[in-house]
N, C-alpha and C positions, 0 to 999 in steps of 0.2 A: 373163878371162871364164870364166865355168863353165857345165854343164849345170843342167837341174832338174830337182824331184823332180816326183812324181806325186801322187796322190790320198794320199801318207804325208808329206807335207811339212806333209805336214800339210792441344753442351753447356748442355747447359742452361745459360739466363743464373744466375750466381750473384747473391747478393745484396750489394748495396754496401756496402764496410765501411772502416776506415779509414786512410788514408793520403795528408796532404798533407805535401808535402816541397818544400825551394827547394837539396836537392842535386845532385850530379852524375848526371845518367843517363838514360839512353834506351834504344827499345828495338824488336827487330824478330822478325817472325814469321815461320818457314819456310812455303814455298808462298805468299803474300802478296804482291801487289804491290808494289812497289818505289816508296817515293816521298820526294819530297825531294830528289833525287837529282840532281844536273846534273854535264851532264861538258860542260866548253867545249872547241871546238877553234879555235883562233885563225887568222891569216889565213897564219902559217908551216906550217900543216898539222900541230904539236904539240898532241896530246890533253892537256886540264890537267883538274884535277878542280876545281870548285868546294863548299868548303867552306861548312857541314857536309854532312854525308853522313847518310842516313839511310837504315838497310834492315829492311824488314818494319814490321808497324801492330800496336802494343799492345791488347787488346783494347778495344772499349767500356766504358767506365763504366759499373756499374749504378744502374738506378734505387735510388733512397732509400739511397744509401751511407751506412754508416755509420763514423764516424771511431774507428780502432783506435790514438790516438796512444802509448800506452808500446810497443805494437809497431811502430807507424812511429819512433818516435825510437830504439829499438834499431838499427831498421835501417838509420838516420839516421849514427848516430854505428858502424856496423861499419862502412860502405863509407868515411866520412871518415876511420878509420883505416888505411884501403888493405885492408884483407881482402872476401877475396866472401863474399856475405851467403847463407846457404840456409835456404829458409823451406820448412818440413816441417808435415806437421800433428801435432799433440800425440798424446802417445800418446792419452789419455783424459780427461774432464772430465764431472765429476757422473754416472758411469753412464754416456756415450753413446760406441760406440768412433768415434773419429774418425783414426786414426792411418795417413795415408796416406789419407785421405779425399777424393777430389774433392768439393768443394761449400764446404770451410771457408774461402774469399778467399785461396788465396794469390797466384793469375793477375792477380786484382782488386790484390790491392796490391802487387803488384810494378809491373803497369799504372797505377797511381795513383802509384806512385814515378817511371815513366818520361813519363807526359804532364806532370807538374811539371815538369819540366827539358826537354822535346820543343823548344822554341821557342828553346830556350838557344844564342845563337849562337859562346858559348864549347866550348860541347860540338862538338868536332870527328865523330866517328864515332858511334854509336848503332846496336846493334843485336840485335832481338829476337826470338829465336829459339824457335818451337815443340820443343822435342824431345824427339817421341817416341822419334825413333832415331838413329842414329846417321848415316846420312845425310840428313838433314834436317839435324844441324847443319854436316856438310860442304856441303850445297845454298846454306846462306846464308851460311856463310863463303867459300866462292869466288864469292857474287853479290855481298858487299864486297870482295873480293880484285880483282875488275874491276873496281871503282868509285875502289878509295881509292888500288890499286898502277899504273893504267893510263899515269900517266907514266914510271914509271922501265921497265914491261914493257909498251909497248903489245898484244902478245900474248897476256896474263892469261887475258885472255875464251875464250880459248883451247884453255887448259891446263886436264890432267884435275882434277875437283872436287879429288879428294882432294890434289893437288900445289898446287893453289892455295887451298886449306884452310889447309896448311899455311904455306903463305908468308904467308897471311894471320894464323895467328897469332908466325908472326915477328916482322911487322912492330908488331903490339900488342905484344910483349918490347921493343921495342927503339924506339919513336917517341917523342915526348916531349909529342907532342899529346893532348888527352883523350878520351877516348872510354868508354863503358858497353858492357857484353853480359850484356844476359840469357836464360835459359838456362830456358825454362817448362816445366814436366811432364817432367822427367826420368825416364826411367822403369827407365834400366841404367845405372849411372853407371859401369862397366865400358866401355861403350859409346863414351864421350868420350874414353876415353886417346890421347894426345895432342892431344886438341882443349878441352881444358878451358884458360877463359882465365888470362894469366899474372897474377902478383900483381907491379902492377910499380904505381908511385906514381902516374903519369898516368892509371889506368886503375882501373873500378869491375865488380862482378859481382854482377850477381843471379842464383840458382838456386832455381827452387819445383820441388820433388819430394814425391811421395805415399810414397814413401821413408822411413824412419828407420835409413840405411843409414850404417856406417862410414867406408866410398869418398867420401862425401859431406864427412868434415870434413879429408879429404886438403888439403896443402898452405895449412894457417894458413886456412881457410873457418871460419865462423861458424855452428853451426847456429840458425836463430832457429822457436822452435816457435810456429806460429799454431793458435791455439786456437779453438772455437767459439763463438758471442759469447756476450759476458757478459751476466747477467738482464739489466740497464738495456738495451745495444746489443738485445738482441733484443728487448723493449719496444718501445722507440723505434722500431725499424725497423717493427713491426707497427701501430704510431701513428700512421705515415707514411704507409704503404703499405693502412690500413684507412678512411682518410678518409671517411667520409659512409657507412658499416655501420652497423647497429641497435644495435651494443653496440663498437663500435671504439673507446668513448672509457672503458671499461671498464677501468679498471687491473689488477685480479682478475684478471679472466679472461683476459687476456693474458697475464698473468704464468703464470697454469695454461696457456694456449695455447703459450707458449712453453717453458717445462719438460716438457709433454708430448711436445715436437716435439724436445727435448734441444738445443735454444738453435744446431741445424743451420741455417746460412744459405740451403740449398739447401732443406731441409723448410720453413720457414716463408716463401720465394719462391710455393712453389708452394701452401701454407695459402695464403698470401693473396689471389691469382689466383683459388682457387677460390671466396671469399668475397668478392670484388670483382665476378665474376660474378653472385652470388647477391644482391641488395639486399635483402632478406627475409629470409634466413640470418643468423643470428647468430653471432656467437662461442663461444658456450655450445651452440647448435646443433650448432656443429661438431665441436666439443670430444666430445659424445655419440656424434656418427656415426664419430670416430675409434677410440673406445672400444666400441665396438660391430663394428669390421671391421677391428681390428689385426690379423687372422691372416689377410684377403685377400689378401696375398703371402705367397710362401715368407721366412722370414730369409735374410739378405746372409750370405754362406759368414764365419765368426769368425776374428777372430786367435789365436791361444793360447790364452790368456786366455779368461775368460767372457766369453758376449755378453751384454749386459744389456738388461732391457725395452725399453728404447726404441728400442732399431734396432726392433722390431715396429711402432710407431709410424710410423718414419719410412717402416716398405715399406706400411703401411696409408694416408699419406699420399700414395701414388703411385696405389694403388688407387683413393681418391676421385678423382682427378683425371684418370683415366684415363674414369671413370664419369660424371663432370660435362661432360668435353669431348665424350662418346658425346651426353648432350642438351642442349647450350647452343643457346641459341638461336643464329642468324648473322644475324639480321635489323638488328644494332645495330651502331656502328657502330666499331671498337679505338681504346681512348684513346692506345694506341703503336701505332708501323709505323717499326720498322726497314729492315723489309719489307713496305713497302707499294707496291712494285714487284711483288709476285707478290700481291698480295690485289686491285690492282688487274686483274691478268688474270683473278681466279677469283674473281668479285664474286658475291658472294651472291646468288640468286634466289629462294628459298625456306627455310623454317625448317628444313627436315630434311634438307639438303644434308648430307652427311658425316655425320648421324649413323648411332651403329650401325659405323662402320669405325675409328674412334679404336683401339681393342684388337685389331682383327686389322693395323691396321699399322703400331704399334708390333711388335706380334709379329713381323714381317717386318725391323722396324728392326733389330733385337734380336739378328739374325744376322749382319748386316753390319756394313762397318766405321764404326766409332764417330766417325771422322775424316770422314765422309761417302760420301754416296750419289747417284750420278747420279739425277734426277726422274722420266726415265722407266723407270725399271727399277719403278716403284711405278705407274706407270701401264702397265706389258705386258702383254699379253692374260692371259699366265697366273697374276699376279694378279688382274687384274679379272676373269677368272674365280672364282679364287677367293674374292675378295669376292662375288661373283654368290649363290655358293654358301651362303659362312659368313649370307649378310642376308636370302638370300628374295627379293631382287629384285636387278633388273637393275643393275650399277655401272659407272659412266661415268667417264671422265679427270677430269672436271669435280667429279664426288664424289672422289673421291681427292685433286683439289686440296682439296677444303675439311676434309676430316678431316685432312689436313698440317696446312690452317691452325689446325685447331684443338688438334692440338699442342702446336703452335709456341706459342698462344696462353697454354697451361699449362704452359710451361719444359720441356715433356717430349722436344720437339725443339728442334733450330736451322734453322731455314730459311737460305741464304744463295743466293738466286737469281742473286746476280754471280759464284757460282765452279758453273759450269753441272754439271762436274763431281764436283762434293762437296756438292750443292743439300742435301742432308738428313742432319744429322750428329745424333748420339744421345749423350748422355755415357754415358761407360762401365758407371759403375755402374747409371743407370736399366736400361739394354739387360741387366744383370744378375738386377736384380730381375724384369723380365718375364722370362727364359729358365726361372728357378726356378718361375713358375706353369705349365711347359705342362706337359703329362701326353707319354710318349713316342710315343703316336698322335698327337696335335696336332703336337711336338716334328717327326715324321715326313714327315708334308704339307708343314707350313712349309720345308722344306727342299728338298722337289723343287720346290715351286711357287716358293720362292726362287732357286734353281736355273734353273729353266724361264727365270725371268725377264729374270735375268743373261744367259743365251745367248740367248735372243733379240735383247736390247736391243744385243749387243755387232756391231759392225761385222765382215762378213764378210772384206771387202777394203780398208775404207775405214781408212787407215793416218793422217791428216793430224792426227788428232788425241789426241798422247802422252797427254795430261792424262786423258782419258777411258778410256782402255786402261787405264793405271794404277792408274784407279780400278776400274776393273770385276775386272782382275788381283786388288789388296787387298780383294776384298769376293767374291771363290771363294774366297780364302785363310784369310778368317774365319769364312764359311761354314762350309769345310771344316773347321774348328777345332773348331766348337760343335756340328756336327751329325753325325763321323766316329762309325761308317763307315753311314752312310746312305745317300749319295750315290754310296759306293762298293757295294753289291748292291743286286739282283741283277748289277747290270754299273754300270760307270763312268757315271755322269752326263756329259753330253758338255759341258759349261761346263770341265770338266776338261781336256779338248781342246782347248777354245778359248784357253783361258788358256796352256797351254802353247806351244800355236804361236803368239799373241800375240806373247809372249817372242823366239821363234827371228824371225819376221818383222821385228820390229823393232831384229834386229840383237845382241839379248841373249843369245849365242849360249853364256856360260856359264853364265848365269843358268838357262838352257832345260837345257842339260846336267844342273845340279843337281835341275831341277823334274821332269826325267822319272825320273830315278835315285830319290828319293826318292816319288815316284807310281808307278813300276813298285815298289819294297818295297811299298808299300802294298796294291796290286790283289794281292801274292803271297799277302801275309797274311791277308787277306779274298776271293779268288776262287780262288785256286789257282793252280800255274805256269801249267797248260794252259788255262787261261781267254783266250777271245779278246781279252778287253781287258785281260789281262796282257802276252801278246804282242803288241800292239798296242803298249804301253807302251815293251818290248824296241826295238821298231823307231826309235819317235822317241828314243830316248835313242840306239840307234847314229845314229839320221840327225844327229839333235844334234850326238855326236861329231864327225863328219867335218866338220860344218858348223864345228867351235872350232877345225878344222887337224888330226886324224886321222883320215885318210883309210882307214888302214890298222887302225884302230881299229875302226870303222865296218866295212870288212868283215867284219873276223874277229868281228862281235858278228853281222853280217848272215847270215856263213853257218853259225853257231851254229843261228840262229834260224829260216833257212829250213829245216834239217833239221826243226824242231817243228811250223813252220807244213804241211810237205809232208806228217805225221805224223794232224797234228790235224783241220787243214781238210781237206787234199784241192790234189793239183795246181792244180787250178782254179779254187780262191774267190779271190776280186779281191784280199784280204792276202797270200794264197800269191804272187801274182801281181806284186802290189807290191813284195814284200822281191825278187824276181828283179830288178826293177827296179831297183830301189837299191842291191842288191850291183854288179849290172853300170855301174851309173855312178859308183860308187868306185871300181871296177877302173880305170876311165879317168882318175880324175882323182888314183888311188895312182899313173897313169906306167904304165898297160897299155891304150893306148885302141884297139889293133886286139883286145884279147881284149874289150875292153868293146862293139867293136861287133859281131861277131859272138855272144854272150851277147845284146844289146838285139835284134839282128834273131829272137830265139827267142822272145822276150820280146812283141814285136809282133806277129808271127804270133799267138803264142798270147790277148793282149789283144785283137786283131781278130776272132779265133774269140768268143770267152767276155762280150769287154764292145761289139764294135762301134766303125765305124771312125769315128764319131765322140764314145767317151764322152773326158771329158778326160784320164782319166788313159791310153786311147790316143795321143792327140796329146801326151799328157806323150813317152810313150816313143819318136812319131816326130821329137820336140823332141833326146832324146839321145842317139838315135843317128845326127839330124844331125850334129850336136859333136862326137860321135866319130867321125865320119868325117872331120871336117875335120883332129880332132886325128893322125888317121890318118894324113895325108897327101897329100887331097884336099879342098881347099878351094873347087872348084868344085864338085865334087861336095856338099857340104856347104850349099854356096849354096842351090843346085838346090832339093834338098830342102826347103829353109829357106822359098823362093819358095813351093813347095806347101803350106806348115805353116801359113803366115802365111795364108793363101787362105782354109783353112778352118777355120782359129779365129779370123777374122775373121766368119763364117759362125756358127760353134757359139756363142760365144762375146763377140761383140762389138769394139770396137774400143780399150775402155778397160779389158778383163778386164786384171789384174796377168799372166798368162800371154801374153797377145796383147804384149802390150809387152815380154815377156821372149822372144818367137819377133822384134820387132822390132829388139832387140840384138845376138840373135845372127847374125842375118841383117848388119845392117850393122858388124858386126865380121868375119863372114865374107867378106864382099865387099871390105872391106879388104886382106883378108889374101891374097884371091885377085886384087890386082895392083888395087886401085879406092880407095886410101888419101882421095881429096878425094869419093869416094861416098861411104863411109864417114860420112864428118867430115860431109856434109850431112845423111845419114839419122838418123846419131846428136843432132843438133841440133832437128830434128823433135822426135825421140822424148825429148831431152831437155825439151819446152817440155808434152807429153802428163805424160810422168813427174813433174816440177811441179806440175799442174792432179793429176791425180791422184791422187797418192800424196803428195806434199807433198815439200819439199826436204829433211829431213832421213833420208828413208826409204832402207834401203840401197841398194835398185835405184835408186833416183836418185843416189846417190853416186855407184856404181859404172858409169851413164851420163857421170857430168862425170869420173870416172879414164878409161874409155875413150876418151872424145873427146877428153884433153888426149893421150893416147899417140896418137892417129892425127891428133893437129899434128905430133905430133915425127916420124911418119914421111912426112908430107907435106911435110917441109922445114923445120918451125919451130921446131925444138930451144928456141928462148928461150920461145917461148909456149907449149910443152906444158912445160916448166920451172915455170913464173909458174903457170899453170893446176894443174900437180897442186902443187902451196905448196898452195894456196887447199882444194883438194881434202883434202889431209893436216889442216890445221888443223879443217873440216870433220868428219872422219872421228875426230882424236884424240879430238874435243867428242861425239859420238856414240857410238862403237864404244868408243874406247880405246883405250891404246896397243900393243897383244898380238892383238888380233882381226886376223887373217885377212886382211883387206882392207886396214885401216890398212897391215901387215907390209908388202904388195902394191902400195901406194901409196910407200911409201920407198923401197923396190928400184926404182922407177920415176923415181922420181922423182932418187933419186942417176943413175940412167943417163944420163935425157936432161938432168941437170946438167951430165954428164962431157962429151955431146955438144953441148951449148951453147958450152962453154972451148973444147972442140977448133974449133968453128965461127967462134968470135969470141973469140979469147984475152984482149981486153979486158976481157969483160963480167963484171960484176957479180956472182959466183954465191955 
């Protein structure tokens, strides 16, 4: 059990192209629901897996696909000769650069190579993997690893990703059953070393990367370059897709329509959308209005090489569409709905719903991450503020659904209302193109009010839900990518803060380490040493420290730091006050806890003069100099105090504050310790069923409620059931923290003990 700290603790749809196939392969997507999937367990209580096995969903099919067969039968006959197949975009074709292109179908026809074979009950394994990085492809290789190995290691599920990654591509070397993995949107193929799959005869591999990378034709792979469609496919496709237009039957002009567009699957999606809209508009119409506002984007940053006209084209295409979705009507009614689960909540009322917001929220898209965006960070005040501002009038949740919808409508987003999480994803390259039209005053706003939004929307206390943290986590990180250092003067944007104690709360205790290290360089470089939120920064990176297991670390950074703070601020600004705080509760927990409670009682005095005796970072400090009393030597004393602590941050605070349940622990660890072990074990049972409902089961203070209460069975007498109980605990803890974190460490030393006292107890038993 420890002390606590104070107020310092802190894509666009492409277009369908071609490939039907009756080969081997399947395939699965990281982050993606799992399905297909059955694990039996029979009536002997052995786990068996039922064959096939399917992990992760290939994308959807797009509409009006067109068939690319000399590149599906290339890619036909690579995998039936055992090699993985990687499908790259060409370098160039007719003038348009494509090379490494999002938009030219590779996703598409690797997915059109894995729904062919999806149903194939010979294909034992299948699985397809988004990867952007390199844990994403360990995320779905250890969520097969618990699928396909759970008979021979019922434990699997268990074991850290990256160990069961690996076992996982073990077992692909070495099975004799069939299986596919593809491998989508590579984007470091550095990234994969040792997780690239093997080249073994039962076993097939797709890889699409934007890539023309070497790494790539490593170990006998295949590179297969998919190219832009050819005139006919891009005909064809715009013949399909222009059905019942004033001039869609036009062979000419299609032919100029699609040469102008550089025969891009993703340009001419979005041409056609915008002319499908228009029933009046022509093709030759459009054709003029392209050529008329090619220079309304900036150009897409060039490869080497010259850029050639037509990328102007293709960012002038974005411009219309950007422009048409600002005034489309909504009164009518989508001939598609993917998503017609969120168009039903945000049902049209009026023709001018959303317009006029299309281009300021794309411009918000444009900074986040491309992987998606939680929904309401686009609906937080301090955008709808913003929107308030940019339109003249007042903007509502309700407008901001409907300029999503219309979007989504023009390929410009992705809507996916079922992953609540990453509701609003951008492909990368559009979120490109709009960043190159802002000016650095636009550039500037967008970014605080971006900002603003994110810390708002983000959960103070409320821990239950990883997925969403995660996301907010990667969407400050890309923020801060495209808008540095804006966010960084005149002082830190505090989303910054948020995101970093995120981290440490959830138990990402190195992850936190590195984020404060690399944000304190940063505030030095742009604020200066003595900027308060460079020392600010100082702080959480010692507090980080001591929290990874240097404790001794953490002082010598803390008392570095209080000599600047005592320098800069002043004895008595609440920072000054804090870092006192923090060095005296490493002292107790470096193994000095009478100098740490004498220090803490200088500490309270002086917190009680300056902030009052009930702000919470007072009750923080009369929290650890409980603890350190007890650690002292006085665990009734300890109690005592503990009894008055809980009283009135129960008071300040409430009954579900994450602090109130941490004065709740220690108190019924205290009382333990001071001769009430079955007290204990009832208070911490309580506060285990609160820390559940609140915090969720996998939050650390709830871990570290079910390690304490299985150690106060074993001193109540039950050596086998605090045994059994911290098992369950540690497997818990590997799945979460990892095997090196602090607590997991904390958990084995425990858990070997009351193993030792279990034999000693019952020399028979089982350990």
């Amino acid at each position: 059990m420890t002390g606590e700290g104070s107020g310092d603790d802190g894509g666009v749809p492409r277009v369908r192209q071609d490939a039907t196939v009756s080969e081997l392969g399947v395939a699965v997507q990281a982050g993606r629901d799992v399905r297909d999937v059955r694990i039996a367990v029979h009536q002997t209580g052995q786990v068996r897996v039922t064959w096939p096995v399917r992990v992760g969903i290939p994308p959807t099919p797009a509409q009006h696909y067109q068939q690319r067969r000399q590149v599906q039968a290339v890619l036909v006959e690579t995998l039936t000769e055992g090699r993985a197949a990687v499908l790259v975009g060409a370098r160039q074709r007719a003038g348009v650069v494509v090379s490494g292109l999002g938009g030219v179908g590779k996703t598409q026809l690797a997915a059109q190579y894995a729904w062919s074979v999806w149903s194939d009950p010979d294909l034992d394994v299948a699985v397809w993997v988004s990867a952007l990085s390199r844990d994403a492809v360990v995320t779905a290789y250890a969520e097969a690893a618990a699928r396909v190995l759970v008979e021979r290691d019922p434990g699997i599920g268990e074991r850290p990703p990256e160990r069961a990654a690996g076992l996982f591509r073990e077992w692909l070397a070495g099975t004799s059953r069939r299986w596919l993995v593809v491998l989508d949107d590579v984007q470091d193929p550095a990234a994969l070393k040792g997780l690239d799959p093997p080249a073994v005869p039962s076993g097939r591999v797709v890889i699409t990367s934007r890539l023309r990378d070497a790494a790539l034709t490593q170990g006998g792979h295949r590179v297969i370059e998919l190219d832009v469609f050819t005139p006919d496919q891009a005909v064809a496709y715009l013949a399909e897709a222009l059905t019942g237009t004033t001039d869609g039957t036009d062979r000419d002009q299609l032919e100029g329509l699609a040469a102008e567009l550089g025969w891009l699957p993703l340009a001419l999606g979005q041409a056609a959308a915008y002319l499908t809209d228009q029933p009046l508009l022509g093709v030759a119409d459009y054709r003029a209005m392209l050529a008329d506002r090619r220079r309304t984007l900036a150009e897409l940053t060039p490869p080497e090489h010259a850029l050639p006209d037509h990328q102007l084209t293709v960012a002038a295409t974005w411009s219309l569409s950007i422009e048409h979705a600002d005034r489309a009507d909504d009164t009518r009614s989508p001939t598609t709905s993917r998503w017609r689960g969120l168009l039903t909540r945000v049902r049209r009322t009026t023709g001018s719903r959303g317009g006029g917001l299309v281009r300021p929220l794309l411009e918000i898209a444009a900074l986040l991450d491309p992987n998606g965006t939680p929904l309401a960070v686009f609906t937080a005040r301090p955008v709808l503020d913003h929107l308030t501002t940019r339109t003249g009038r007042e903007v509502t949740a309700t407008d901001v659904h409907h300029g999503l919808t219309r979007l989504h409508r023009f390929s410009l987003i992705t809507l996916t209302p079922d992953r609540p999480a990453r509701t609003v994803a951008v492909h990368a390259l559009v979120q490109r193109a709009v960043r190159d039209t802002l000016t650095p005053d636009r550039l500037h706003t967008l970014a605080h009010t971006t900002a603003d939004a994110l810390h708002t929307v983000w959960p103070e206390n409320d821990t239950t839900n990883p997925d969403l943290e995660q996301a907010l986590r990667s969407g400050t990180d890309t923020l801060h990518t495209h808008t540095t250092p804006m966010l960084l003067t005149p002082a830190l944007h505090l989303v910054f803060v948020r995101a970093g104690n995120s981290l440490g709360k959830t138990g990402q205790v190195y992850a936190a380490t590195t984020y404060w290290h690399a944000l304190h360089y940063q505030a030095c470089t742009h604020l200066g040493s003595d900027h308060s939120d460079t020392l600010a920064t100082r702080h959480s990176l010692a507090f980080s420290r001591g929290r990874a297991g240097d404790p001794a670390g953490a002082m010598a950074a803390l008392e570095m730091l209080l000599a600047d703070r005592l320098r800069v601020l002043g004895p008595d600004h609440p920072d000054t006050l804090a870092t006192r705080h923090s060095l005296a509760s490493w002292r107790g927990r470096a193994g000095d806890p009478a100098g740490a409670m004498a220090a803490l009682e200088t500490v309270l005095a002086d917190r009680l003069r300056v902030l009052g005796p009930d702000h919470p970072d007072t009750l923080a400090t009369r929290h650890n100099l409980a603890f350190s009393r007890g650690k002292a030597g006085d665990p009734a004393g300890a109690m005592a105090a503990l009894e008055m602590l809980l009283a009135d941050r129960l008071r300040v605070l409430g009954p579900d504050h994450p602090h109130t349940l941490t004065a709740r622990h220690s108190l019924a660890s205290w009382r333990g310790r001071a001769g009430d072990p079955a007290g204990a074990m009832a208070a911490l049972e309580m506060l285990l069923a609160d820390r559940l409902r609140v915090l969720g089961p996998d939050h650390p203070d709830t871990l570290a409620t079910r390690h304490s209460l299985a150690c106060w069975r074993g001193r109540a007498g039950d050596p086998a059931g605090a045994m059994a109980a911290l098992e369950t605990v540690l497997a818990d803890r590997l799945r979460v923290l990892g095997p090196d974190h602090p607590d997991t460490l904390a958990t084995r030393h425990n858990l070997a003990r009351w193993r030792g006292k279990a034999e000693q107890q019952s020399p028979g038993i089982e350990v």
